[in-house]
C-alpha positions in Angstrom: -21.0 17.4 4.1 -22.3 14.0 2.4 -26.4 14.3 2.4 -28.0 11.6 4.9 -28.7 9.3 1.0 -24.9 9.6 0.2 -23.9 8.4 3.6 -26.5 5.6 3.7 -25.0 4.8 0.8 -21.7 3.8 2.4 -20.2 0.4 3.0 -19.4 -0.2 6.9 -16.5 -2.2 8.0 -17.0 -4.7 10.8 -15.3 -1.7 13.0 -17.4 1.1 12.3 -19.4 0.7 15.6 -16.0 0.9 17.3 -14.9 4.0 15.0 -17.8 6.2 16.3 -17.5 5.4 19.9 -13.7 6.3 20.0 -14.8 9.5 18.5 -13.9 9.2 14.6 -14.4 12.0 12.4 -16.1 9.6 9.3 -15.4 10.4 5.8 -16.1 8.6 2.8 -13.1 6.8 1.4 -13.2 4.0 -1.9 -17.0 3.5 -1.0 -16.6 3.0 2.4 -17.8 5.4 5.8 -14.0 5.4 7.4 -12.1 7.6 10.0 -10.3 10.0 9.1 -9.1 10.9 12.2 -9.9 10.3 16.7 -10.1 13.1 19.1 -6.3 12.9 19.3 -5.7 14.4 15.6 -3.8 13.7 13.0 -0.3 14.7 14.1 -0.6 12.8 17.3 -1.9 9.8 15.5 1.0 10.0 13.3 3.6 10.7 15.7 2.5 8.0 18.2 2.8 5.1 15.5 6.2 6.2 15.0 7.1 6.3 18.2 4.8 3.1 20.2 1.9 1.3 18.1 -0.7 2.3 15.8 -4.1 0.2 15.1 -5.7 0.8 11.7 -8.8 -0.7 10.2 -8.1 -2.2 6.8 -11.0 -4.0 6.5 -12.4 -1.9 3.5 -9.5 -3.9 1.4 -10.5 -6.8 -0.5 -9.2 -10.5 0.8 -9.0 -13.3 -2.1 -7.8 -16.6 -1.7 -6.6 -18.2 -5.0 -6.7 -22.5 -4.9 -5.7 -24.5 -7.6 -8.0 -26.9 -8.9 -5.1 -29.3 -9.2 -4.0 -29.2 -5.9 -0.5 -27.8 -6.5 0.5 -24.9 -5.3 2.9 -24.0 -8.0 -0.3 -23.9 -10.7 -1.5 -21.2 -8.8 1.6 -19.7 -8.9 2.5 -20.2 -12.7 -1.6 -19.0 -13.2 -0.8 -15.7 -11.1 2.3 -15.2 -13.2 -0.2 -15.0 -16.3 -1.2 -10.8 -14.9 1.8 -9.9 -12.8 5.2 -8.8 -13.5 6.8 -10.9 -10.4 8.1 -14.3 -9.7 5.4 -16.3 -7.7 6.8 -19.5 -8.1 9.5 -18.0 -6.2 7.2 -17.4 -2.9 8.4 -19.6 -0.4 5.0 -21.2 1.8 4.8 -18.6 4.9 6.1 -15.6 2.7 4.4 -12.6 1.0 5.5 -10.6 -2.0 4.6 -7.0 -3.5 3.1 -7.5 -6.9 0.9 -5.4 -9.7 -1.7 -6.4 -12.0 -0.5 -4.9 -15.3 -2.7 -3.7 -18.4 -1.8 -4.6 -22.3 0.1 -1.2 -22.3 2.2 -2.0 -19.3 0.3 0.5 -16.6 -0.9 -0.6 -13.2 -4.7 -2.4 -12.7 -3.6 -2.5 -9.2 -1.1 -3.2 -6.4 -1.6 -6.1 -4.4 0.2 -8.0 -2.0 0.5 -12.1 -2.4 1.0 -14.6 0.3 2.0 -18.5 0.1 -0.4 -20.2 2.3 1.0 -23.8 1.3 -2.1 -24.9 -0.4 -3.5 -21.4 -2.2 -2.3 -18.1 -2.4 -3.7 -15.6 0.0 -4.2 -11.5 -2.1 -4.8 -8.3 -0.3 -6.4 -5.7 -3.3 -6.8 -2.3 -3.0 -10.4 -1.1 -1.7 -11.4 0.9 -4.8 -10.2 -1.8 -7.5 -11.6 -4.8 -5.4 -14.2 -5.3 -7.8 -12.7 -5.2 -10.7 -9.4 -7.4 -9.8 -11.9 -10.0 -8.4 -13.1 -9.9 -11.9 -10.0 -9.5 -14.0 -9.0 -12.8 -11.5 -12.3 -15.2 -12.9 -11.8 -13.7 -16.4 -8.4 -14.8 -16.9 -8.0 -17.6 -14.1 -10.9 -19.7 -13.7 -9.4 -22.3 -16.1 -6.9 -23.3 -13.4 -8.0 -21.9 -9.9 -11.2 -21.2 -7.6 -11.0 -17.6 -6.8 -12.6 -17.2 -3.7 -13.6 -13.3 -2.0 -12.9 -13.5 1.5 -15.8 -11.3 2.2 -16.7 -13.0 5.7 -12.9 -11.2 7.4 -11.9 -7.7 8.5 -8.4 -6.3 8.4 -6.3 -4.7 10.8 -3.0 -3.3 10.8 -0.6 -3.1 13.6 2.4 -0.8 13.2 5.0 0.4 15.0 8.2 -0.3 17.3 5.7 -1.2 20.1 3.5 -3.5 17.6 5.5 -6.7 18.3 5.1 -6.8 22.0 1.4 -5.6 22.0 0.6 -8.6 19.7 3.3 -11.0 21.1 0.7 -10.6 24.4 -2.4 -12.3 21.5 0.0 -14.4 19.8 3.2 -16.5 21.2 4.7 -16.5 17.6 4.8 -13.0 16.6 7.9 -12.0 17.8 10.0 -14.8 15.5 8.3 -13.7 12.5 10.1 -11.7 10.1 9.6 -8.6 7.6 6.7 -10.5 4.7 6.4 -13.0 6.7 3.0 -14.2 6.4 0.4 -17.2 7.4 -2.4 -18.8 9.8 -1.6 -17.8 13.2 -3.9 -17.8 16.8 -4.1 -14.4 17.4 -5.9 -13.9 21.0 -7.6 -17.6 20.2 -8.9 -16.4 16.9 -7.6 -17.9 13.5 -6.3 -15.5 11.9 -4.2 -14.6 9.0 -0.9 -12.5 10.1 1.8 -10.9 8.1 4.9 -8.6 9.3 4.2 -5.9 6.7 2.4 -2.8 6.3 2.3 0.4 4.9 4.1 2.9 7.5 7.3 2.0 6.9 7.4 0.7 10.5 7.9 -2.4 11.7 4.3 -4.0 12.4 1.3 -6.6 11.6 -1.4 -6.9 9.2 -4.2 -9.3 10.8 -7.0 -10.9 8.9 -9.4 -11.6 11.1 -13.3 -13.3 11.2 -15.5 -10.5 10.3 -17.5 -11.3 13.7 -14.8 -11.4 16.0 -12.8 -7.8 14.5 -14.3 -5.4 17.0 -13.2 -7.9 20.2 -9.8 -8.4 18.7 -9.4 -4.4 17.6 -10.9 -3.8 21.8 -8.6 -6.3 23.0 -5.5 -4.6 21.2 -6.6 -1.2 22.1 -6.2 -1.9 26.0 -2.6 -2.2 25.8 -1.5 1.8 26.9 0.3 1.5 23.8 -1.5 0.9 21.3 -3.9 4.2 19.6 -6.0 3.8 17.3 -5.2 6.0 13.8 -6.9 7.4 10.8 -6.8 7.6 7.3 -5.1 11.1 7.5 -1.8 9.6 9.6 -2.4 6.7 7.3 -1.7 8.7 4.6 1.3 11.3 6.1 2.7 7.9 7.4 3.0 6.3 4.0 4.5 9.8 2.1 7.0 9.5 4.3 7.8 6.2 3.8 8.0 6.7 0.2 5.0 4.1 -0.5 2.9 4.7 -3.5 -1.1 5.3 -3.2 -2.9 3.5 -6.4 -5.0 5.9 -8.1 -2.3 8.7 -7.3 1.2 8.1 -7.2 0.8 5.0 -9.6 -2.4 4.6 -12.0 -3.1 2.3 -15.8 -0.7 4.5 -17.2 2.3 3.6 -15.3 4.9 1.7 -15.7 6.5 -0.9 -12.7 9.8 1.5 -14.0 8.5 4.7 -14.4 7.5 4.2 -10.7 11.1 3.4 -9.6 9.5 0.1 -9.0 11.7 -1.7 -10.6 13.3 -3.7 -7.1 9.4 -5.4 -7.4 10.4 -7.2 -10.7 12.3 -9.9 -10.0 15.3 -11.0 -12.7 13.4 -14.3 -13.8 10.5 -12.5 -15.3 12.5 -9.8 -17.0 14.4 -10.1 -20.5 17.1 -13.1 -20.3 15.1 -14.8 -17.3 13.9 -18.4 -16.9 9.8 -17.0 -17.6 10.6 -13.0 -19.1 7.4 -11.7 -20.2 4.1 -13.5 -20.4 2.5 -11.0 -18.8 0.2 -8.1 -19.7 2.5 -5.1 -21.0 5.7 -7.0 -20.8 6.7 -5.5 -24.7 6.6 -2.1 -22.8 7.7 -3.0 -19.0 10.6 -4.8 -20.5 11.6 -2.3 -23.0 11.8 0.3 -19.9 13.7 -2.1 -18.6 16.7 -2.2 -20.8 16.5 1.0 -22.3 14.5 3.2 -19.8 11.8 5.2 -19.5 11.0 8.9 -19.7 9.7 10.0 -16.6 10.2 8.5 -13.2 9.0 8.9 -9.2 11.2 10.8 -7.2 10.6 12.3 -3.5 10.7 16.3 -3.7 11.5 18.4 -0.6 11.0 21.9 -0.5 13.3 24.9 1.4 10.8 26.8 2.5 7.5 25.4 5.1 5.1 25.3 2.6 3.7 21.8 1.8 3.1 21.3 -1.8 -0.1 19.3 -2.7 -1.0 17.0 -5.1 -1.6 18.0 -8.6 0.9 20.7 -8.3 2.8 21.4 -11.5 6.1 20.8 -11.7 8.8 23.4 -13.8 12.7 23.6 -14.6 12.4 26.9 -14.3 11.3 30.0 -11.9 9.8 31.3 -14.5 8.4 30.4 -18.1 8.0 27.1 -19.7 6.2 24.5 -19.7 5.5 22.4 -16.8 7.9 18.9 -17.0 5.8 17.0 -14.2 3.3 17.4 -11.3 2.9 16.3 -7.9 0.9 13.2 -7.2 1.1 13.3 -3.5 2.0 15.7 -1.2 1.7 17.1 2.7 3.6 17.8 6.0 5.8 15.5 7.3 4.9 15.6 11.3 8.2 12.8 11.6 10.7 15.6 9.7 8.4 18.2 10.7 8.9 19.3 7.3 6.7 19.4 4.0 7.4 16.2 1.7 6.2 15.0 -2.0 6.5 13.1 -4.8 5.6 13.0 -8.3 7.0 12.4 -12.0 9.7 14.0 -14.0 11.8 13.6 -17.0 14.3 10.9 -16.5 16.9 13.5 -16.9 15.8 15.7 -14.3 15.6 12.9 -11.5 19.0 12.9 -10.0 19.1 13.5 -6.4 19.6 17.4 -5.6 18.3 18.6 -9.2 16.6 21.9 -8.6 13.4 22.3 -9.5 10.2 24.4 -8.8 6.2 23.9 -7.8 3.2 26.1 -9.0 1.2 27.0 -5.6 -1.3 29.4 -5.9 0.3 31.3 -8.3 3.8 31.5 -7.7 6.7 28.9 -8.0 8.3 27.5 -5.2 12.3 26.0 -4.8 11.8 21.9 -4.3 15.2 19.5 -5.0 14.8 15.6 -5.6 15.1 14.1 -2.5 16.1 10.0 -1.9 13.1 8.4 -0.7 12.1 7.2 2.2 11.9 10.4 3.6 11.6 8.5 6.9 14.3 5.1 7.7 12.2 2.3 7.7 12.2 -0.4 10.9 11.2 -3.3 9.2 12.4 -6.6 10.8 14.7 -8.4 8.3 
């Protein structure tokens, strides 16, 4: 338990009065008091965003709007391109891409999402590297934009095959939206942000809503039967399964786009040959994995037997002897296979689907193949 100054200490989202009157067991997570779980549990949480709609707070992400001082959309874009890997000029206005903020050695600052709002670009940062990107944006980008921390608006996400109906009920245009679609929308009279993404794997919403009107929008969602509210825990099982990386775990400043079988995030004009290769942070090294590979990569491990393997878990050839060739960076039950999944980092060479391999828990060495990720088909609207 976190003494009474440690939890004073603790960021609240706008939600947080909401969280403890459903009943959420609070935990601290990236600075901020968040649940990790209602009265329902975990596997229920889980289950019922797979199956109708789950509503998640969010709101302990950082929200940036990036407007160039031009005017012109595209010189934020080109600007953006300077500390990401991805084509932004590419962005079409109402569309979102999947982006990373790379280092000088090619690893991951972040993951972030970035949205074409016509007239600025719209980011969504990670909660624990908020900070820091805000910064790493005015370092490098003030020359050209005004970066400008939407700290005045909460975030929530609604996912699952219910989630379009509940929110077509708050907002006539949902349902004609597709997968990364993303822009200004009313949302139950509110103006809102709304993208069709998320991190489930489901089909579903991301809302960026004013900070003061969250907990009547969140209220307002929650009285459709279908809609439950979910915690970090289903959060996370939700995301294994779907394959999706966790910064800080699965992907971290010293990985590599490839090395995290990220390479389908890279678009063709920035790598070698393209109409703007390179020109970002790292690009010597991203590229070079590129055309000649890299070392290690991602890959989704299942074990035979019930056990779940955990994080930090080492990873062997062998049942016995050697020296370990990878670890686990995440890992837990699957309540959709009702199974144990994971993934982590091996040699290149020991990443083809089915290639045996074995886990240190507690002690002994369990059987795990490489498995194709997601573990779980995704829904998303195309």
């Amino acid at each position: 338990m976190l003494a009474r100054d440690d939890r004073e200490s603790l960021k609240r989202t706008p939600l947080y009065d909401l969280h403890v009157s459903l009943g959420g067991k609070m935990v601290p997570f990236a600075g901020y008091d968040m649940p990790v779980q209602y009265p329902a549990g975990v596997l229920k949480e889980h289950l019922h965003t797979r199956n109708q709609a789950g509503l998640f707070d969010v709101s302990h992400m950082g929200q940036i709007a990036l407007r160039p001082k031009s005017g012109r959309i595209e010189d934020a874009a080109r600007a953006l391109e300077r500390l990401v890997p991805q084509d932004i000029l590419a962005i079409a206005p109402g569309r979102q891409r999947y982006a990373q903020f790379t280092n000088v050695d090619g690893g991951l600052l972040d993951d972030l999402m970035v949205a074409n709002f016509g007239d600025h670009l719209f980011l969504v940062v990670n909660a624990a590297c908020k900070e820091e990107d805000e910064a790493h944006l005015r370092a490098n980008l003030s020359d050209t934009c005004v970066i400008d921390s939407l700290t005045d608006r909460a975030l929530i996400a609604l996912q699952g095959p219910k989630a379009e109906s509940a929110l077509a009920k708050l907002c006539a245009e949902a349902p004609t939206m597709k997968f990364m679609d993303a822009g200004p929308h009313q949302v139950a009279g509110l103006a809102c942000f709304v993208s069709r993404s998320g991190y489930t794997g489901e089909d579903g919403f991301e809302i960026s809503v004013p900070a003061a009107a969250a907990e009547h929008l969140a209220k307002t969602l929650l009285e459709n039967p279908d809609v439950m509210p979910i915690g970090l825990g289903a959060r996370d099982s939700l995301r294994l399964e779907a394959g999706l990386c966790l910064y800080g775990h699965d992907i971290d400043t010293a990985t590599t786009p490839v090395e995290a079988a990220l390479e389908w995030s890279v678009q063709k004009s920035r790598r070698t040959g393209g109409a703007r290769a390179g020109g970002f942070p790292g690009a010597e090294k991203i590229l070079a994995h590129f055309d000649h590979g890299a070392s290690r990569r991602r890959v989704g491990l299942r074990t035979e037997g019930r056990a779940p393997v955990r994080e930090g878990a080492l990873l062997f050839a062998d049942s016995a002897g050697g020296e370990p060739i990878g670890k686990v960076t995440s890992g837990g039950f699957g309540p959709s296979l009702n199974a144990p999944v994971a993934m982590g980092y091996v040699p290149t060479g020991l990443s083809a689907l089915d290639t045996k391999l074995f886990a240190e828990v507690r002690g002994q060495r369990l059987p795990l193949a490489v498995a194709a990720m997601p573990f779980v088909k995704n829904t998303y609207k195309r």
